[in-house]
N, C-alpha and C positions, 0 to 999 in steps of 0.2 A: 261114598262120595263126600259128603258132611267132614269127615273125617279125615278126610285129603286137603281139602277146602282148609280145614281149620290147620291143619300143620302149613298149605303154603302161605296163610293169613300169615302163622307166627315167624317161619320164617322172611318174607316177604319185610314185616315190621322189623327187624334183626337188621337184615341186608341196609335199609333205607337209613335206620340210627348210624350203623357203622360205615356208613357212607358218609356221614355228615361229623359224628364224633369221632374217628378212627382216621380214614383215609383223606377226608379235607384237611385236617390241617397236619396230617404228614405232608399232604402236597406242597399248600401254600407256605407252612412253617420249615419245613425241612425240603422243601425241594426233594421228595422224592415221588414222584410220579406216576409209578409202577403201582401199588396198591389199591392208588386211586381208579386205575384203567381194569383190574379184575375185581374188583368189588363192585364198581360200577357196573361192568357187564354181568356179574351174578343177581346183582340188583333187578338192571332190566328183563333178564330173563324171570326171575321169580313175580317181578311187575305183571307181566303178559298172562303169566301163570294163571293169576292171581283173579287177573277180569275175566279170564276166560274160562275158568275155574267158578266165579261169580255169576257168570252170565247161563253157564251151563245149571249150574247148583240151585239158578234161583227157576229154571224152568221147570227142571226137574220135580221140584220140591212145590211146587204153584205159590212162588210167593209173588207179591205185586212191584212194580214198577220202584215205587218207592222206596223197596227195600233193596232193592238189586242200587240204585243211587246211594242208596246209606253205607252202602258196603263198597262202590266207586268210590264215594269221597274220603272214604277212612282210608282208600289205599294212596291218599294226597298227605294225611296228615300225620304227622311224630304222632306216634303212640295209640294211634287210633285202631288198627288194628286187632290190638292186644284187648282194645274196648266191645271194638266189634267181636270177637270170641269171647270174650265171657258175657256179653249183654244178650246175642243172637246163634251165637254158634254150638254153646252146650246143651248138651239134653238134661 
């Protein structure tokens, strides 16, 4: 499970940068629109993944409230993620 968790962490962080480096400003700069509407939806899906994958991990594993938050707000931030698996996710 750990294991699952940590690969939708990394992709999840992946999806959200190339949402924002990749696909915004093809939109905004080039007018193409298309990249931004399937990165976005792999995004959101990997997003859902992710809390739900967090909420399930942190029962499982008896971690506290705290930590299951610490691992919601990294799926808010650039790069946070990537912090959250090497700080909390490796053995």
């Amino acid at each position: 499970m750990l294991k699952t968790f940590r690969y939708t962490a990394i992709l999840e962080g992946i999806s959200y940068l190339s949402l924002f480096a990749i696909s915004m400003p093809l939109k905004y700069l080039a007018g193409l629109g298309e990249p931004n509407k399937y990165i976005g939806y792999a995004h959101g899906f990997l997003f859902i993944a992710y809390i739900i994958l967090a909420v399930v991990l942190t029962q499982s594993q008896k971690w506290g409230f705290k930590r299951l938050m610490v691992l919601f707000a990294a799926s808010l931030l650039p790069f946070a993620t990537f912090y959250i698996d090497k700080k909390y996710l490796r053995e």
